[in-house]
C-alpha positions as CSV (number, residue, x, y, z in Angstrom):
1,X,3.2,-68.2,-10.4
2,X,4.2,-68.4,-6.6
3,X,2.9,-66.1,-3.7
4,X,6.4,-64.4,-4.0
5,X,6.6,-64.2,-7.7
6,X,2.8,-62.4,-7.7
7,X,3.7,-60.2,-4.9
8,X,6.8,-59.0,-6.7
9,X,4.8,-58.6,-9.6
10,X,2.5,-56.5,-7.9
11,X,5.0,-54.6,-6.4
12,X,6.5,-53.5,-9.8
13,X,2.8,-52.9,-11.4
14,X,2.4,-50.2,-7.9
15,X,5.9,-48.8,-8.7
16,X,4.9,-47.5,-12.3
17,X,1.7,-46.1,-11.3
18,X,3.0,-44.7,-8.2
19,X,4.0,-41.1,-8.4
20,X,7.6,-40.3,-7.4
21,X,7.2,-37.7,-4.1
22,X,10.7,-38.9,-2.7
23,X,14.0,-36.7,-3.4
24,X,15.9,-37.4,-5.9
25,X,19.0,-40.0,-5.0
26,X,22.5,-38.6,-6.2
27,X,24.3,-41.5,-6.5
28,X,26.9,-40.5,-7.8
29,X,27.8,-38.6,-4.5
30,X,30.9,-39.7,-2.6
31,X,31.6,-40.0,0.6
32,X,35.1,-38.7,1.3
33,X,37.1,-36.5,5.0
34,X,35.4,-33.9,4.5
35,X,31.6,-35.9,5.2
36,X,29.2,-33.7,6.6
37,X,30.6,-30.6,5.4
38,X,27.6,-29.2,3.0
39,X,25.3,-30.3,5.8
40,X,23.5,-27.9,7.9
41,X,25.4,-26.7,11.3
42,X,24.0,-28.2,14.2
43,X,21.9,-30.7,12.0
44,X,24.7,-33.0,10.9
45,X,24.2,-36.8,12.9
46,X,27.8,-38.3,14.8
47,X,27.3,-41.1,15.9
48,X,29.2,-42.7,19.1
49,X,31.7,-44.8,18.3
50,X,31.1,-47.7,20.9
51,X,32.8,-51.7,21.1
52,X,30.9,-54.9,19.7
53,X,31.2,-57.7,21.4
54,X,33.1,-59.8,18.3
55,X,33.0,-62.9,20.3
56,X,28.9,-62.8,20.0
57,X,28.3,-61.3,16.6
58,X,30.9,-64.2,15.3
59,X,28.1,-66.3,17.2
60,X,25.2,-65.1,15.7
61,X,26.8,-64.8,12.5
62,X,27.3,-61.1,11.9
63,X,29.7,-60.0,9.0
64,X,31.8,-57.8,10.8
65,X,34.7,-58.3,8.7
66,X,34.6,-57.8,4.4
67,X,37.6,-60.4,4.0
68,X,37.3,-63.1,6.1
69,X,38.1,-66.3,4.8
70,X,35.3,-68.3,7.1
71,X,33.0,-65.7,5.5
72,X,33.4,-65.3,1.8
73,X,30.2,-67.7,1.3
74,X,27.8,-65.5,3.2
75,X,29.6,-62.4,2.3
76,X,29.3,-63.1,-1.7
77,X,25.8,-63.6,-0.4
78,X,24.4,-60.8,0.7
79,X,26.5,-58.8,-2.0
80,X,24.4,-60.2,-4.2
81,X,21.3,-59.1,-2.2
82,X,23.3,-55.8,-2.0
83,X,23.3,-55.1,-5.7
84,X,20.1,-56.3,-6.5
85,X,18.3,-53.9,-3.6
86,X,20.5,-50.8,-4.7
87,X,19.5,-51.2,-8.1
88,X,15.8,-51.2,-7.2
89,X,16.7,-48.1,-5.1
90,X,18.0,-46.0,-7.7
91,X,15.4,-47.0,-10.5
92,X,12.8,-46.1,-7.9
93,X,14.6,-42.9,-6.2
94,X,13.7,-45.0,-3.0
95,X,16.1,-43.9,0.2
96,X,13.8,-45.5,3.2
97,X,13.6,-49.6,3.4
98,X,11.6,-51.7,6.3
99,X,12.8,-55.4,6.3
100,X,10.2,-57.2,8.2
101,X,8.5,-60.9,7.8
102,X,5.1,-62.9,8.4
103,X,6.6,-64.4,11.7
104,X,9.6,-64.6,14.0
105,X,12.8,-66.2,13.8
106,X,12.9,-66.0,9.8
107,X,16.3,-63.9,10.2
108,X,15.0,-60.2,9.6
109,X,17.3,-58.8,12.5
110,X,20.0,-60.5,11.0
111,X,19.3,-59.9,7.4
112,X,19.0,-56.0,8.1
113,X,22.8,-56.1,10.3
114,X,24.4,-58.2,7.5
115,X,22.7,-56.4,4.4
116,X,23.6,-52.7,6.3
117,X,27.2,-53.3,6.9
118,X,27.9,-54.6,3.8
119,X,25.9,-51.4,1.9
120,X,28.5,-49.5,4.0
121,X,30.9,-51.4,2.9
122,X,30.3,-49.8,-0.5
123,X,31.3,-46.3,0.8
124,X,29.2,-44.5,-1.8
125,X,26.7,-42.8,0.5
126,X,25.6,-43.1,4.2
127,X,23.7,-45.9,5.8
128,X,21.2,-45.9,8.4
129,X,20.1,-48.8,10.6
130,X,17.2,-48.0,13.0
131,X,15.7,-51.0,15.4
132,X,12.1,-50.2,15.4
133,X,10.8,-54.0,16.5
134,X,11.0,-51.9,20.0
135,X,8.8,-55.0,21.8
136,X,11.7,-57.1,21.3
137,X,14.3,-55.0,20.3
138,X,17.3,-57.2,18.6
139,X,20.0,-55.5,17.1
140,X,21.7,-53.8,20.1
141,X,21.6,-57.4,21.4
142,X,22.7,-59.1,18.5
143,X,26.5,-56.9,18.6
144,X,26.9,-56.9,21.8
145,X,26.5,-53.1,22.5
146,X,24.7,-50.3,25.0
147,X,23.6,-47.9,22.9
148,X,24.6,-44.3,24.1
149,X,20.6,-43.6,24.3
150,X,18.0,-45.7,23.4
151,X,16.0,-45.1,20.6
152,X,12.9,-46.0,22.4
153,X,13.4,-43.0,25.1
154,X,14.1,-40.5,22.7
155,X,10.9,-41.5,20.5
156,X,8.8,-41.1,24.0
157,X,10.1,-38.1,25.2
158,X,10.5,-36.4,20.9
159,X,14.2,-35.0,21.9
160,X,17.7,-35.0,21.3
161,X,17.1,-36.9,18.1
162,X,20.2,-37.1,17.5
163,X,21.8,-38.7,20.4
164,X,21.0,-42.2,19.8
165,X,22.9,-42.9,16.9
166,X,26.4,-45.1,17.4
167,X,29.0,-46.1,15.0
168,X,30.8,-49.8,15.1
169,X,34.2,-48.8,13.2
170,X,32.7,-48.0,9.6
171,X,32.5,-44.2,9.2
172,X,29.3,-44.2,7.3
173,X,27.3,-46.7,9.1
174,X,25.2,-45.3,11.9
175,X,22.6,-47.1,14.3
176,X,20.2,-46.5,16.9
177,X,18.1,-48.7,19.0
178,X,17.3,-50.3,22.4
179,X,18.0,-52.6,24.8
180,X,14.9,-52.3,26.8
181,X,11.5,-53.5,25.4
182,X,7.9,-51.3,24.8
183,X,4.4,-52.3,24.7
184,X,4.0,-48.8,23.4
185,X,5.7,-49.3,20.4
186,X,3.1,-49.0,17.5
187,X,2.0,-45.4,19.3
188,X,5.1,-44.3,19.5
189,X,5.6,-45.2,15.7
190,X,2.4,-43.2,14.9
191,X,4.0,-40.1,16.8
192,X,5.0,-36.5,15.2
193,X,7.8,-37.6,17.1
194,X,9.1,-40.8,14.8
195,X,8.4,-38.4,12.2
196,X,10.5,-35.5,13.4
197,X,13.5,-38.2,13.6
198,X,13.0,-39.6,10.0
199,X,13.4,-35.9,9.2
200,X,16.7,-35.5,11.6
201,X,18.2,-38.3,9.4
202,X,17.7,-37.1,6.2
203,X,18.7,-33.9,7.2
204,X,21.3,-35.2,9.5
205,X,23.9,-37.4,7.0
206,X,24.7,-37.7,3.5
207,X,22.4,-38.8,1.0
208,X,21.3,-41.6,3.3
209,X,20.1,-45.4,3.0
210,X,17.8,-46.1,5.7
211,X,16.7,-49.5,6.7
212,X,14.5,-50.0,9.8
213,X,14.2,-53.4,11.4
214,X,10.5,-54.1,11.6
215,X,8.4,-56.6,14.1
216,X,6.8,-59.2,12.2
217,X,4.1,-58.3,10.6
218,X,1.7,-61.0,11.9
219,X,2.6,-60.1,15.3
220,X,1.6,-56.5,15.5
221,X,0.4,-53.7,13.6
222,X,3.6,-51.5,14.0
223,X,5.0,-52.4,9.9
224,X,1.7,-51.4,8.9
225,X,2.1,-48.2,11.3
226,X,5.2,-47.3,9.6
227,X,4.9,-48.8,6.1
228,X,3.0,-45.6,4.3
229,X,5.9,-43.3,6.0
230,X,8.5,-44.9,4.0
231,X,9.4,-45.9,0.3
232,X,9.4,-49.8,0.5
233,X,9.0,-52.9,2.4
234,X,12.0,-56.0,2.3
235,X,10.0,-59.2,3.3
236,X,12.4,-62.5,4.6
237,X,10.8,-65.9,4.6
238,X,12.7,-68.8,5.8
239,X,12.5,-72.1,3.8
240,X,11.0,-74.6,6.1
241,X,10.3,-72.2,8.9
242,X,7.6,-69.6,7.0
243,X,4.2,-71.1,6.8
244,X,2.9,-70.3,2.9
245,X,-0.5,-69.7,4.4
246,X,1.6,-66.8,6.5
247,X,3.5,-65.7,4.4
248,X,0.7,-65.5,1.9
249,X,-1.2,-63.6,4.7
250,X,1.5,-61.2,5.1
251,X,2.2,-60.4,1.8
252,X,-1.7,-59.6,1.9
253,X,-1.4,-57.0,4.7
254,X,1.7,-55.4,2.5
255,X,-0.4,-55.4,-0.7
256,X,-0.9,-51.4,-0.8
257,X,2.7,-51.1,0.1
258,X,5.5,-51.1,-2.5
259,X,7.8,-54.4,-2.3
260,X,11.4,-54.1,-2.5
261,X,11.9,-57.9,-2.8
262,X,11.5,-61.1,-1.1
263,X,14.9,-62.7,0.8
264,X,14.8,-66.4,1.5
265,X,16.7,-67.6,4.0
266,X,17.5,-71.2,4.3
267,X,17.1,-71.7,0.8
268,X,17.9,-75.6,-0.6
269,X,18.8,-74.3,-3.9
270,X,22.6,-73.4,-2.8
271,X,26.4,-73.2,-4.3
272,X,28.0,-75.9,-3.8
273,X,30.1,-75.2,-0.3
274,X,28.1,-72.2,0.6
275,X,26.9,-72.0,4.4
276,X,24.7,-69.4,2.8
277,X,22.8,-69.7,-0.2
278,X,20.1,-67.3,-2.1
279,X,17.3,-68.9,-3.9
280,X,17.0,-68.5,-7.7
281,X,14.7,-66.2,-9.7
282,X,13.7,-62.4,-8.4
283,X,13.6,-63.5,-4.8
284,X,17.0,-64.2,-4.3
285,X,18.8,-63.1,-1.0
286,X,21.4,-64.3,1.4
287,X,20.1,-68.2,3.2
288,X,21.4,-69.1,6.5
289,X,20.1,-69.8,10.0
290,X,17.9,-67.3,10.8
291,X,18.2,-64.9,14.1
């Protein structure tokens, strides 16, 4: 059995003996014009619409676009990973999801973009992205875009919550992040204040996904900071680029932690005429250059 294989295993084995504290999902629940309307007043999250840059996330290979031609490979893709996370969400009642990996440039940044735009895609409930590698924060960077606040300021001052979050022309999709870097980042993770916004959020939009770009985890100790806040952890390895004896080390550190699955990027075992592949067996996920 591989290291991935045992620590999906593992994973499962945790699952069933793990009480369920989280809410319920309703996934049934649609999202329609009148979004927001059973939430709280003064609680409900809108996000700033603000511009990508379409030149640079066609650079770094962000799927934008559901229907592009050029895309239908890596789009089919991470549909696939799509499906298969959901359906581990609502068998586990899971809402919060940390996509991290042992080391860097394995594609986690990219992997979180791509997999949360195409969940949005989906329209049946409201998706959060949140860029919590805040010593080198990415995803801002990676569309192109000043956020309207960064997420690192509000975290260090523990107000206006709320004001971080952006849209990028999907309704249900919202994101918050930074553009400048911490070294505070794993105290600021530990706060009452990162707390307080995980609570904004799920009070804040409907029946919410939220998946939090993580530092590596061999890096720092900020994924081990914020793994026992959240439901479960999404770990990308990149074929040829992840050491096993990393990635076996990392999977280590997660042990306690519930695994949502594995994604392999890179991966050899393709469709034929796919720039993006996803590997066979209960690790699959979209492949690709990382970023």
């Amino acid at each position: 059995m591989s290291i991935i294989e045992q620590a999906l295993e593992k994973g499962r084995g945790e699952r069933r003996q793990r009480p369920q504290t989280r809410r319920s999902v309703d996934t049934d629940r649609s999202i329609d014009a009148d979004r927001g309307a059973s939430l709280e007043a003064g609680k409900r999250i809108i996000g700033k619409a603000v511009a990508v840059d379409r030149d640079q996330c066609r650079q770094k290979r962000v799927l934008l676009d559901g229907t592009d031609d050029r895309d239908a490979p890596a789009i089919a893709a991470y549909r696939m990973l799509r499906t298969r996370l959901l359906q581990r969400l609502r068998t586990n009642q899971w809402t919060t999801i940390a996509v991290t990996s042992a080391g860097p440039n394995d594609g986690k940044t990219l992997t979180a973009i791509n997999l949360a735009l195409s969940m949005a895609r989906e329209k049946s409930r409201d998706v959060v992205l949140l860029d919590l590698d805040m010593r080198n924060p990415s995803v801002c960077r990676t569309l192109g875009v000043d956020p309207p606040r960064e997420l690192r300021t509000c975290l260090e001052l523990g107000d206006h919550l709320r004001d971080p979050f952006f849209t990028i022309g999907n309704e249900n999709l919202f994101i918050a992040g930074s553009v400048t870097p911490t070294e505070h980042a794993s105290e600021l993770l530990a706060s009452r204040h990162f707390d307080a916004m995980l609570s904004a959020v799920r009070e804040g939009v409907v029946n919410p996904i939220v998946l939090m770009d993580l530092p590596p985890v061999l890096l720092t100790d900020d994924a081990l900071v914020v793994a026992p806040k959240i439901d479960a952890v999404l770990v990308v390895a990149s074929e040829g680029m992840t050491g096993r004896a990393d990635l076996a080390k990392a999977l280590h550190l997660l042990a306690e932690f519930p695994i949502a699955g594995m994604v392999l990027n890179r991966a050899t075992e393709s469709t034929p005429g796919y720039d993006y592949a996803y590997s066979a067996g209960p690790a699959d996920g979209p492949g690709g250059p990382p970023r």
